[in-house]
N, C-alpha and C positions, 0 to 999 in steps of 0.2 A: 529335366524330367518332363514328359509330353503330358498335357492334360487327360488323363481317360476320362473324358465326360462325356456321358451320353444321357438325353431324354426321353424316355420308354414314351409313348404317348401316354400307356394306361395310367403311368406315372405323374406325369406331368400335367394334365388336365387341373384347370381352374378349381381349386377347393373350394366350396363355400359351405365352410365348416361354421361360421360362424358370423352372423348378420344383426349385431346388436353396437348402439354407439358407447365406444370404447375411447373417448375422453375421460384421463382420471385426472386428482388432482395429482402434485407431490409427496414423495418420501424422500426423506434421506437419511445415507447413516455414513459415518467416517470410518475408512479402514488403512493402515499406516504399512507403511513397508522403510527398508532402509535402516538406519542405525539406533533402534529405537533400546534404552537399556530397560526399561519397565511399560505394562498400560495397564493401571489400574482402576478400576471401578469402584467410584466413591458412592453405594448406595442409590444406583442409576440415575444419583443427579448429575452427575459427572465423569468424565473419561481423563485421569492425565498421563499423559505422556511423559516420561523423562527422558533425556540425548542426552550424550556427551558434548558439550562444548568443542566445534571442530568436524563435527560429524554433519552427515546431511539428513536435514529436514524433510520428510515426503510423506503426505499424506493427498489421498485420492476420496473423493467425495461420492456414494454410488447415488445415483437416484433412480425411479421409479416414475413414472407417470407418462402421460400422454397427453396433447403432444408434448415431444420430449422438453422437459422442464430446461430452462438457463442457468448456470450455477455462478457463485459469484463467492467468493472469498475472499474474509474481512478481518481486523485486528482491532483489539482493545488490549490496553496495560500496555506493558514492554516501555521502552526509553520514549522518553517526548521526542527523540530526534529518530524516531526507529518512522526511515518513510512508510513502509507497508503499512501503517497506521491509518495514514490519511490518504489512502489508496484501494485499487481492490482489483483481486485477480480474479479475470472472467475466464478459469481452467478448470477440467475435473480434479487435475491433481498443483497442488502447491509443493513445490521445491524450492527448499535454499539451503544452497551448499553452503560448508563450513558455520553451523551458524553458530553463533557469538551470543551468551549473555544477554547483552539487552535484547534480543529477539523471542526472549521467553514470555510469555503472557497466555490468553485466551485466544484461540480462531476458531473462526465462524465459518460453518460452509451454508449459503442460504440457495435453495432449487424453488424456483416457481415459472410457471407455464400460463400464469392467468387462472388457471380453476383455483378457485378456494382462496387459503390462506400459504402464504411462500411455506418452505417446510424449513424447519431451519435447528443445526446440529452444532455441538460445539463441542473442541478439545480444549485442555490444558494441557500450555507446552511447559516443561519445568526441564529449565536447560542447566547442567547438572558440570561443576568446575572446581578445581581445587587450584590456588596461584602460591608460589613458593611462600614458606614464611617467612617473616622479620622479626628480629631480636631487636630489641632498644633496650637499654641498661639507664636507669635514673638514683637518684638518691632522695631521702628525704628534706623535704625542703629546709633549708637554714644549714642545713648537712654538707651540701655542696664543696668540697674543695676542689682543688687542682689537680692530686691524685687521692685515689679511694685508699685512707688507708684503716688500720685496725681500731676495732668500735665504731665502725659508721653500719647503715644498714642500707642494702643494694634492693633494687627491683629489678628483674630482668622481664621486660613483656613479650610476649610471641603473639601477633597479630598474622592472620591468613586468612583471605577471602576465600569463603566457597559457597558453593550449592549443594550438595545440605547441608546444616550448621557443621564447622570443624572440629574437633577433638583433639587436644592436645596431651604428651607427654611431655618428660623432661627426665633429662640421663646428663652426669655429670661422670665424665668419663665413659665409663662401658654399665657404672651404677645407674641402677633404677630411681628416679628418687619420686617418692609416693606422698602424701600428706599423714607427717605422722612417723616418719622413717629416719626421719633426720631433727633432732630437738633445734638446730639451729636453722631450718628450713622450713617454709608454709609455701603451699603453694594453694589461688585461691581466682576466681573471676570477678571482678570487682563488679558493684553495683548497676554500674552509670553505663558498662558494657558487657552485662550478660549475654554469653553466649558466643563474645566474639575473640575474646582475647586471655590470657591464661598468662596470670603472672605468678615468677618464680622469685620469694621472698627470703633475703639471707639475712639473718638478724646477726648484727656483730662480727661482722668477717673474723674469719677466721684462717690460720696460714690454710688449713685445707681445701677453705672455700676459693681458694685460685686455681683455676683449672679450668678446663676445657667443657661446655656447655652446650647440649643438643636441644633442641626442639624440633617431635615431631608433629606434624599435622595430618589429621588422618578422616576422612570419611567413610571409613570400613570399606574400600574399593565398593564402592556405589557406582556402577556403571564403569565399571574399572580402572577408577581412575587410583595409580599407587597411593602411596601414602608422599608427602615430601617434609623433609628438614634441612635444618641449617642452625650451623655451629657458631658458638661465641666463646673467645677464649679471654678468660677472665684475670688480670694480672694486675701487681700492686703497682702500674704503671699507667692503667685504664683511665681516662681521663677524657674530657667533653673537648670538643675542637675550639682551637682560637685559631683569628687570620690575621691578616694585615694586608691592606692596600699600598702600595707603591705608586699612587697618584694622587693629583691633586683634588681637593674637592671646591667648587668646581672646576671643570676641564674646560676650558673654551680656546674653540678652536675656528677657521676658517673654514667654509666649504672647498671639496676637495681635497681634505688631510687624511691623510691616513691616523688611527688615533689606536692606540693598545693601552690597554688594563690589565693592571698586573697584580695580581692579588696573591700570596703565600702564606703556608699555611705556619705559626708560628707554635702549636702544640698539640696533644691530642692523642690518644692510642687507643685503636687502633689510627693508624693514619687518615685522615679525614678524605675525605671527595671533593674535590674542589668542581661549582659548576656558577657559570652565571648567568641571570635572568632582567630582563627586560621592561620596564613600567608601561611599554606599548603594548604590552601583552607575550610579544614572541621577537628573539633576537631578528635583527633585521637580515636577509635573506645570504647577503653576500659577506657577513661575516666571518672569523675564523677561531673557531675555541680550543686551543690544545693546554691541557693542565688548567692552571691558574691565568695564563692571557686569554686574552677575547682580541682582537683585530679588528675593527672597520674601516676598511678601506678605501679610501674617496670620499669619505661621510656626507649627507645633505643635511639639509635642516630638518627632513622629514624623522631624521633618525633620532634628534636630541631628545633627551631625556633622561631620565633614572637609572642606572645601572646596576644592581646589586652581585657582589659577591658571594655565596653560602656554601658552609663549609661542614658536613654531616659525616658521622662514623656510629651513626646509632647508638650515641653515648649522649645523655643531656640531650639539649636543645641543639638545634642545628645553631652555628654562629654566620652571622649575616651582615656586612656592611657594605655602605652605596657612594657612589658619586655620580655628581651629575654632569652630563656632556652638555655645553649648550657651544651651539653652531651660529656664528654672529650671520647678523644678515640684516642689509637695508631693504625696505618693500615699501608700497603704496603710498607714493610723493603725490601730496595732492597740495590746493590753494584755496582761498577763497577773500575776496575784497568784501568789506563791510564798511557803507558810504556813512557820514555822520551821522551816531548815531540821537545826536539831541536835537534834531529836528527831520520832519517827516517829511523825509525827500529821497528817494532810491538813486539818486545820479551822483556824480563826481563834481562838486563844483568849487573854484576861488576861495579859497580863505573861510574853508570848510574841513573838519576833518577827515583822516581814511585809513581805514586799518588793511594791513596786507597781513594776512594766516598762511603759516605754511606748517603741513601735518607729515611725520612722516613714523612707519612702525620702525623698529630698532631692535635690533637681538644682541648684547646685552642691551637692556634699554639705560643703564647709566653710562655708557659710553657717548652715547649721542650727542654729539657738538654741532652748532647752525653758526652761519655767518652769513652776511646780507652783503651782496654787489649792490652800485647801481652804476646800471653802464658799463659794468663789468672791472668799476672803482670798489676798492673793501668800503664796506661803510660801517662807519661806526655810533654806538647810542651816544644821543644827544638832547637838546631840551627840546628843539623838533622833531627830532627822528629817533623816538625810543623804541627799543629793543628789548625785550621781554621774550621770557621759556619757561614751558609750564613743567611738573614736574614728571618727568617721565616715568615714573613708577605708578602715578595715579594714573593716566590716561595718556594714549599715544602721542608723543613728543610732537609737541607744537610751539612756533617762533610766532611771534609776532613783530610786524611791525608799523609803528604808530605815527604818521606824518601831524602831526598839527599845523591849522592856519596855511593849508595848501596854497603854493606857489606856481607861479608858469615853468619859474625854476625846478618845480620839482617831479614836472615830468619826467618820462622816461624810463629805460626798465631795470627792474628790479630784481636781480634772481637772488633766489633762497639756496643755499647747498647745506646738504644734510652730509656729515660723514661721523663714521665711528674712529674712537683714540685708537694709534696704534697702525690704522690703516688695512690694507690686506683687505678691504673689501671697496668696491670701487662707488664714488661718493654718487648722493643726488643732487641735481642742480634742477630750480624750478621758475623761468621766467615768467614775470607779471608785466604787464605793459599798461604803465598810465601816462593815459596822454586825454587830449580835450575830446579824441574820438571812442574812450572807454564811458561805454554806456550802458544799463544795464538791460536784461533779457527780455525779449516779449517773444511766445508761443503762437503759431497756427501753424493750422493745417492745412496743405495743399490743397486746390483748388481740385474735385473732382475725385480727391483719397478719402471720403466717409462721405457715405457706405463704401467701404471697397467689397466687391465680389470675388470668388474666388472657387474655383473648382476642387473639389476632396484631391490630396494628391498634387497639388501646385506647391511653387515655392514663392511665398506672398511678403511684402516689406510695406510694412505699416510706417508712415512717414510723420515726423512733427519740423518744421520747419520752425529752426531758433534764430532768432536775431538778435544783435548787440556785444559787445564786445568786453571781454570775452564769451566765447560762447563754453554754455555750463557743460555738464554731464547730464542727458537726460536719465529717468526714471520709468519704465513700461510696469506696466499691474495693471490686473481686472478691475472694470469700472464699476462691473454690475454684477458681481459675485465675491465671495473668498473662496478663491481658485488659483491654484499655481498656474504660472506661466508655464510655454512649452516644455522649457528644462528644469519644471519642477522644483523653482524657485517662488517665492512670493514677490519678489521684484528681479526686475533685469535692467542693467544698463547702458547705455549707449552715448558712443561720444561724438556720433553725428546726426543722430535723430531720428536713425532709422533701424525698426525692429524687424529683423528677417525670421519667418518660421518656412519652416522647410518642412515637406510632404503635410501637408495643413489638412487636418481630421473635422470631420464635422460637429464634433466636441469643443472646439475651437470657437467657435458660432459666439458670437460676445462684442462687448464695449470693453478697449483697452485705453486707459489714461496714460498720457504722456505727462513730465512735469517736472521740472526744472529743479536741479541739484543745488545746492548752494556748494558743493566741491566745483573747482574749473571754473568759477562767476562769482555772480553778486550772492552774498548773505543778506538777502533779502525776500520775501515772503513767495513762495513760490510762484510760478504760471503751470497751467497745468489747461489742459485740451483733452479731447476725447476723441477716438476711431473706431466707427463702425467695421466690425468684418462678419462676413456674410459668407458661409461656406457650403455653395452649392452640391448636393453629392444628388448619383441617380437611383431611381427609384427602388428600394428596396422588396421583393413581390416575394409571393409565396402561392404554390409551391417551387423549389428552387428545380427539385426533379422529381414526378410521379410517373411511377407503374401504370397503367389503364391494359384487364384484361377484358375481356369482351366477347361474346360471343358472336360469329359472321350475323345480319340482317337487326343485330339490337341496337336501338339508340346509346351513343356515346355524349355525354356532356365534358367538356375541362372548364375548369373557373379558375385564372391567374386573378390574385388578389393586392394589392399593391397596400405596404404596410406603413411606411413611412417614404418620403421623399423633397426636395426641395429645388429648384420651386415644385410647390406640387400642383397651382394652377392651370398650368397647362401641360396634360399629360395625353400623348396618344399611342395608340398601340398597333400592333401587326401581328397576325396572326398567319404562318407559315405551316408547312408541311414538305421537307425537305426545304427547296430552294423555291418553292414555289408561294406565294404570295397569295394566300386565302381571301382575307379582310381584312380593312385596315380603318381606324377612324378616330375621334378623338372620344377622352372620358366625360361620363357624364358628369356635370359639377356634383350629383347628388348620391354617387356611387365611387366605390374605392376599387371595386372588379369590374372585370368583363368575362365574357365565358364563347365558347365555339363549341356548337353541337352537331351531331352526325347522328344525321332522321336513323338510318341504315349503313350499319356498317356492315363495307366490302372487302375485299383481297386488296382493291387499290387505295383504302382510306387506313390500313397497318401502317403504322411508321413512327417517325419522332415528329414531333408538332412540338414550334415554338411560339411562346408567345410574349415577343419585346414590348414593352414599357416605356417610353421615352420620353424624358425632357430634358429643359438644355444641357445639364452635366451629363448626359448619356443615358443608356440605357439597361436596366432590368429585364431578367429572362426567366419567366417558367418555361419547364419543358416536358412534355408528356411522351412518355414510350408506350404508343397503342399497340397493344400485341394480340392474338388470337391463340397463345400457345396456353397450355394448362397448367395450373401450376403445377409444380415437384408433388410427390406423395412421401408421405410419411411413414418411415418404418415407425411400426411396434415397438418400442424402446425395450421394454423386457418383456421379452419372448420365452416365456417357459415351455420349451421343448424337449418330451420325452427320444428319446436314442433310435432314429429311424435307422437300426440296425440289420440288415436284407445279408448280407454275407461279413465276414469278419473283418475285410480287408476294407468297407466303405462304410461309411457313415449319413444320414439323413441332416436335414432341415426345416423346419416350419416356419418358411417366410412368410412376414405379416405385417399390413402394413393399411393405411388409412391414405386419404386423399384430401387432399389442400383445397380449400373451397371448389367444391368439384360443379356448383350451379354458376359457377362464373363465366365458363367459356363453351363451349360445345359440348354435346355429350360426351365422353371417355366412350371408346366403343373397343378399345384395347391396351393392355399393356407391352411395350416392348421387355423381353428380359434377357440380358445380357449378365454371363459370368466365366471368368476366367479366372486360373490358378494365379495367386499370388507371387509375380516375379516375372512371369510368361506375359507375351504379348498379344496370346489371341483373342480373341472373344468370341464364344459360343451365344448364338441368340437365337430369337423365338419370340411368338406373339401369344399373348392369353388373350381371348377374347372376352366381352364385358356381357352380359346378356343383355339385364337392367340398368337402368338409371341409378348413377350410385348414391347413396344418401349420404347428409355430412356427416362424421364419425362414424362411419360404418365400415367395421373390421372387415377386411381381406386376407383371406390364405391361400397359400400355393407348397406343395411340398418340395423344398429340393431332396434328388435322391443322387445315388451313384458318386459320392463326393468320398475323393479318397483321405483314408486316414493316415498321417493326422496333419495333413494338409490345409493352406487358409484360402479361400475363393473372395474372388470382389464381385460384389453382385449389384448389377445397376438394373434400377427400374422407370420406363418410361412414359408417362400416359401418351395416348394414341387418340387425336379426335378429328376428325373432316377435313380441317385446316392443316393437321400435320403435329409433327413432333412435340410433346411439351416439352416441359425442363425436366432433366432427371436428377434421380437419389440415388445414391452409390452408399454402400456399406460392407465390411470387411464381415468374412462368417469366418470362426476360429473354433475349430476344433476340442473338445477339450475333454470328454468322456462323463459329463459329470450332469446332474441334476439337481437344483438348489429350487426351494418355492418358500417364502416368506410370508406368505396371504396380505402382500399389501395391497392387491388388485382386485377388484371384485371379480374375474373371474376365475380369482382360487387356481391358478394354474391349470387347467383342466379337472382339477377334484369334482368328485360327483357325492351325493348325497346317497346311501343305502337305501333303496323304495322299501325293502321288508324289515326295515328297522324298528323303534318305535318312536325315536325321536329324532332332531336332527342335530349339528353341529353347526354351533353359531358365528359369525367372524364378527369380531368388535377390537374395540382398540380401549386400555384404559382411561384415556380421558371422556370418553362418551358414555363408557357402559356405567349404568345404574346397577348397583349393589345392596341400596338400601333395604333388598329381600333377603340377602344370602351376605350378612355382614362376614367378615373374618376369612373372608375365602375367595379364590380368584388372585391375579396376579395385579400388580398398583403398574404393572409395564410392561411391554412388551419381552422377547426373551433380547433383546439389544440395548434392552434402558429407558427405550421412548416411549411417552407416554400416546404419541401422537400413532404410535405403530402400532400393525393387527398385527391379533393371530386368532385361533379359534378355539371356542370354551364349552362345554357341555352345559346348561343352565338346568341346576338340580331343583328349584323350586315349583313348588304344583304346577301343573297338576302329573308331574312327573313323582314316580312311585319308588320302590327299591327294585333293582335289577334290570329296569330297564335300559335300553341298550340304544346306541347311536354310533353310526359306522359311515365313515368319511371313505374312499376311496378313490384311487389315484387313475389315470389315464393309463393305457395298456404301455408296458415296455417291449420295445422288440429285441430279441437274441435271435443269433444265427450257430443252427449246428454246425458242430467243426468238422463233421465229414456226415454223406446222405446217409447212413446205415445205425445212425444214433449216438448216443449220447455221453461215454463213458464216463467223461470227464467234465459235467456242466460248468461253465464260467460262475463265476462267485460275485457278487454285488454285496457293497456295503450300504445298508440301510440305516440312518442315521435320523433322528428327530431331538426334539426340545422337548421337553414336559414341566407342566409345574402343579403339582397334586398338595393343594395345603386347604386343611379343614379339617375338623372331627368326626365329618360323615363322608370322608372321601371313600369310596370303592373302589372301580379297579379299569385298567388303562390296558388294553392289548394290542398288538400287531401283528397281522396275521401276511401269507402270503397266498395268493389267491393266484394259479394259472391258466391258461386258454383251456377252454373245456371243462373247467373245473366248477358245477351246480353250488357246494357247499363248502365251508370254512374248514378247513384241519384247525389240527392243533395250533395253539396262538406259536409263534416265533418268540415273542416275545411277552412278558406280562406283568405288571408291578400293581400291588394293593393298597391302600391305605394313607395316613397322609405323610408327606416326606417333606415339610416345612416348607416357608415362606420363599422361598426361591428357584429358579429354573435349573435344570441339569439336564443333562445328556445322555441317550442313548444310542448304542446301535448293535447291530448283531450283523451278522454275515449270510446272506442268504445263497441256494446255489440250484436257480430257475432251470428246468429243462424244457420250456418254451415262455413263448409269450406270456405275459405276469403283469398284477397290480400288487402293490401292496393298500391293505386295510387297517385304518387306524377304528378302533370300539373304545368308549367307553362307555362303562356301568354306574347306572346309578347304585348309591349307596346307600344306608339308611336314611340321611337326614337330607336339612338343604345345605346344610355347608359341606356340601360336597364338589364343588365345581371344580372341574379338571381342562387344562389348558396345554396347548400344543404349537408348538411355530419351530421355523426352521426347518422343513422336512428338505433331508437329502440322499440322491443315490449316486454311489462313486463304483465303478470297476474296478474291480481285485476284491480281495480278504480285506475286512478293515485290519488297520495295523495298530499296533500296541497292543494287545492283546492286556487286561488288566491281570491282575495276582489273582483274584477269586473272582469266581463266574458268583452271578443274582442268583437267591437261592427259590427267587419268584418265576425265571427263563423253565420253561415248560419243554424246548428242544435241546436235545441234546448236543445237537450238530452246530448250533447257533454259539457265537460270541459276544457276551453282551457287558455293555458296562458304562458306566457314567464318565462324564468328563468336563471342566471347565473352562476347555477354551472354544473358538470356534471354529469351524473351517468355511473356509468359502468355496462354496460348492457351483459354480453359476455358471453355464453356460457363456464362455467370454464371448465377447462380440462388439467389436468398433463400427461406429457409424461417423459418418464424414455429411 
């Protein structure tokens, strides 16, 4: 479809309809779309929503204000693991499909722009579910047999989660059974669970009492959700589950076995469920559970532990029995020599004692058996050579063994072998070597390795250099803090003395202690050493990237700031513009910045400017984007625009819009404006010129006309200054036939005040306005809830009289005749408002309609007296303009002062209003009018996306 757009000049000329600074703060109010099953208003302290569980969440946040506010939505309540929690969407509208229970709580939608106070609105979401119910049958306690049989007394419970509380029945057969209906029947909610569960009590079974048993649950279709049940058939056979395992307890087995548990159920009716569960929390991944076996297959050690059986038919208690898998396994063969201990001498010497430890873990640990080589001969305990095992249940299996009055003879090596009875796991063997050259450990540090330096980003090995034989296991930890090591350990160890960290952070920065294990060596008091490391990074600056607007011929300053770095002694910098090399020099010892200034900026000083930071890890870079361009301009965020209506087939626009620090760059000496239909690729443009200098918040208009209906245009705006192009705003214009005004804006949508009135019409919001004149009257909130929201009130206290009068009226509407010879048929508009008339001296509220040419007021349209209680309602009537037209809101003073009368929400819609009520107001003074109250809202707004 071709654009028909054209710009009349007469038409299109710069409007400067209005030159006042039009910075407001925030409003905001929440309005919901999508699967919502109720939204009720709890005494305008609250809004809640209820959904069906499954359905999609959408609610859209409107605001108001200039510049256009940020919006942010938040969550409180719902599950501790609900992430939206601890999150936040920066959208007008929040969606989440399917949503789920825990998702129900409070959300926030908070708009702030910097003016004032953020504005900030909240729903209750109350997510609405019913889950099948459960029958359990129990007996009284000491009651319990094997089967239920006559004279015992049965409970049958029905449990069902829902949103809102659930409601239960109970039918025994196609029988109703009520409390009261049956002598051998109670049915009742016990104390401890009001509200959730509904047991069905049989005193003395009875042959009758066998039968087939219904429970429904039911939340009266709340958001329509059915009703659900489920059947329990009651029989002199009903009886609590028992199992039995078919394994051993415990199961020990080899890694690598495949291993089955076989559990059957040995009684019970209904037939029980056989399922089994895990001590690790969740069956291991590659398991296999069919009936009463479980499988694992290839089993590791990671899998050993507790198994349970359980065996449930909603009869009694579930029955549950366990065995344990344990998966044998040898690990971590260490050593260590300890030289005599009854004198104070760390070495190996003649005809002195020496003890050899060998440790090893064990899985079972009472399997574990050690035997001693030497020289790869068995050795056996003797009155020199005793052999001692501590007890493996207390602490990990360890052998000793005990040379006395050491010999030349008894050099030589020693191995330790650990294995378990039985075999199937492959043994430990652990060589000790003593001989005249076993000596114990001494510690340093390479020559030239502390300080080590190191660049952010290196891979660095911090070294301890051991000597003596054997050599131990070293030990790495922070010297100079409690700090985990790299992998987030408190110790690390190494078995050659050297600590590698890899990509090394400047957090790293520290003294790390090396020091001698007594695993691997001597049981002897440690040696321990220390390593400086030293983690050079480059310098950290700020800013990382700035904007610089400017105007041609004004001094420009940059200041790169350097925040942190290392070494930071000697730091120097360069100062670029493209590839090109400005200044360059080193820092002052007594300053952390430097800065590069331009006396006069020209065409050839625009550009990117960097400015690196340097020392020896490298370098830091601020970088400045000079530009001469102007900033974007700001549409009007709500634009209350009457129907620039010129023939039937097109529609009007009142584009409006402000300018982004407009003293920053050159003058604006023009707008470019560019708009094309939605879908289409061309772009119609055009220059507005500027006359003045524009001040900051200082509203612009321009009309768009010739815009066919009900078509959407994208309309981009461009400032224009000496230097060229600025940055432009693009925003979507939509169609929509409608006019909504809310007076949250001081300029009252274009409403004008009546000169020949006698008073005027005040705009306040009930958290500011003072009352304490006019007690009992006046609304506590706006017509939406908020206390923070306008609308407009008539103020009846002196030196206001009876009958006097106050008339607000609206901005001209335009209608187009349907053919040039008149009128037969005028188009119909629906006039729509809010009212809130509560007091003892309330008077009276009229709406008149007012057209082109018309000196004096006809009869009201519309008119209501007296007071109509504490709350807002609705009016509208149907009007049918044969030109251009306002409509006129009056009210009258009434006798006293508790008369104040209150109005928001004014709306106009094209057509007939719809719904027509059952009885017309017997206060509507037209005949041709339709008038009537109503308690929901509509949204009446002129839609409009901006980007």
């Amino acid at each position: 479809m071709p654009l028909n757009y054209t710009l009349p000049l007469n038409l299109v000329a710069l409007t400067w309809l209005v030159t006042f600074f039009s910075t407001a703060p925030p409003t905001v109010r929440i309005i919901h779309s999508g699967h919502a099953c109720n939204v009720e208003e709890e005494r305008h302290t609250e809004r809640v929503y209820t959904i069906r569980e499954g359905e999609t969440l959408e609610l859209t946040c409107l605001v108001t204000g200039h510049p256009r506010p940020q919006i942010r939505w938040t969550k409180t309540a719902g599950s501790v693991s609900d992430r939206f929690q601890d999150s936040s969407v920066f959208n007008d509208t929040l969606n989440i499909a399917k949503i789920q229970r825990t998702q129900g709580g409070r959300y926030y939608c908070k708009a702030e722009n910097g003016l004032g106070s953020p504005a900030i609105k909240s729903i209750r979401v109350d997510v609405y579910y019913l889950d099948n119910p459960v029958i359990t049958v129990h007996q009284s306690i000491g009651e319990a047999k094997e089967q239920f049989y006559y004279e015992r007394t049965v409970f049958l419970r029905c449990v069902a989660n829902s949103n809102p509380p659930v409601r239960y029945s109970w039918h025994r057969g196609r029988e109703v059974l009520t409390q009261g209906s049956d002598k051998g029947v109670e049915i009742y909610e016990p104390f401890f669970t009001q509200g959730e569960t509904k047991i069905l009590k049989l005193k003395n079974l009875r042959p009758q009492d066998y039968a087939n048993y219904s429970c429904i649950a039911s939340v009266r279709n709340v958001c329509g959700i059915p009703d659900r049940s489920v059947i329990f058939g009651l029989t002199n056979k009903t009886a609590s589950p028992s199992i039995k395992l078919l394994v051993e307890d415990p199961i020990v087995v080899n890694p690598g076995q495949t291993v089955s548990l076989v559990c059957i159920s040995t009684g019970g009716e209904p037939s029980p469920i056989l399922t089994w569960v895990s001590s690790n929390d969740s069956l291991p991944q590659r398991s296999v559970g069919k009936g009463g076996t479980l499988t694992l297959p290839a089993i590791t050690s990671d899998e050993a532990g507790v198994y349970s059986c359980v065996a449930s038919n909603n009869v009694g208690n579930p029955a549950k029995k366990s065995t344990t898998i344990v998966v044998r396994a040898l690990k971590k063969g260490r050593f260590w020599i300890t030289p005599d201990p009854y004198h104070n001498d760390d070495n190996i010497q003649i005809g002195r004692e020496v003890k050899i430890s060998c440790q090893v873990e064990a899985t079972p640990p009472e399997e574990l058996t050690f035997s001693w080589l030497k020289n790869g001969r068995a050795l056996r305990s003797s009155e020199r050579m005793v052999i001692t095992q501590t007890d493996p249940d207390i602490s990990p299996g360890t052998t000793n063994l005990d040379i006395i009055d050491l010999k030349f003879t008894d050099f030589g090596t020693y191995t330790c072998v650990a294995a378990l009875k039985g075999g199937g796991i492959p043994e430990i063997s652990i060589d000790v070597n003593i001989s005249s050259t076993t000596v114990p450990p001494s510690l340093t540090v390479p020559r030239g390795k502390s300080p080590l330096v190191a660049r952010e980003g290196d891979t660095v090995e911090l070294e301890c250099l051991v000597s003596g034989k054997p050599k131990p296991i070293i030990l790495w930890s922070r010297a100079d803090k409690e700090a985990p090591m790299p992998d987030g350990s408190m110790q690390m160890e190494s078995y050659d003395g050297v600590l590698r960290i890899v990509n090394v952070s400047r957090e790293m920065t520290g003294s790390y202690r090396c020091q001698t294990s007594q695993y691997n060596g001597f049981n002897v008091k440690p040696r321990e050493a220390v390593v400086e490391l030293i983690v050079q990074y480059p310098p950290t600056v700020e800013p990382v990237h700035m904007e610089v607007r400017q105007g041609l011929g004004r001094p420009v300053v940059m200041t790169c700031r350097v925040l942190r770095a290392h070494p930071s002694r000697v730091l120097r910098y360069e100062w670029r513009l493209a590839n090109n090399l400005l200044n360059a020099g080193a820092f002052d010892t007594h300053k952390d910045e430097t800065e590069h200034r331009i006396r006069s900026l020209n065409r050839e000083g625009l550009g990117e400017y960097t400015c690196n930071v340097i020392n020896e890890a490298g370098a830091g870079k601020c970088t400045f984007s000079v530009t001469g361009k102007a900033y974007p301009p700001e549409f009007y965020y709500d634009t209350y625009s009457p129907l620039w209506q010129y023939r039937p087939r097109v529609y009007g626009f009142k584009l409006q819009w402000t300018q982004m620090n407009p003293d920053a760059v050159d003058r604006i000496v023009a707008y470019r404006l560019g708009i094309r239909q939605v879908g289409l690729q061309r772009w119609w443009e055009q220059e507005i010129s500027v006359g003045d200098t524009i001040g900051r918040g200082e509203l612009m208009t321009h009309n768009l006309t010739e815009l066919i209906r009900p078509e959407s245009y994208e309309v981009r705006l461009t400032p224009i200054t000496r230097f060229g192009d600025g940055d432009p705003t693009v925003r979507i214009v939509t169609y929509s036939g409608e006019f909504h005004c809310s007076f949250e804006e001081e300029p009252i949508c274009m409403f004008t005040q009546d000169k020949n009135d006698d008073f005027d019409w005040t705009r306040h919001s009930a958290a500011t306005r003072d009352t304490k004149y006019t007690p009992n009257t006046g609304p506590s909130a706006d017509h939406s809830g908020s206390k923070q929201g306008f609308y407009m009130y008539i103020e009846t206290s002196r030196p206001r009289k009876e009958g006097d009068q106050a008339r607000l009226v609206s901005p001209f509407f335009n209608i187009a005749p349907k053919n040039p010879y008149g009128i037969p048929n005028p188009p119909a508009y629906c006039f729509g408002f809010f009212y809130h008339m509560y007091g003892k001296h309330i008077g009276k509220l009229n709406a008149f309609l007012k057209q082109k040419g018309q000196m004096t007021l006809e009869a009201p349209v519309w008119s209501l007296s007296g007071n109509q209680g504490d709350r807002w309602k609705q009016a509208k009537v149907s009007i049918h303009p044969t030109s251009s037209f306002q409509v006129v809101l009056e009210g009258v003073r009434g006798p006293g002062i508790e008369g104040d009368i209150a109005i928001d929400d004014i709306t106009l819609e094209e057509g007939e209003c719809r719904d027509p009520p059952p009885n017309i107001s017997a206060n509507a003074l037209s005949t041709s009018s339709h008038i009537w109250l109503l308690c929901t809202t509509l949204v009446l707004t002129l839609l409009e996306g901006q980007r």
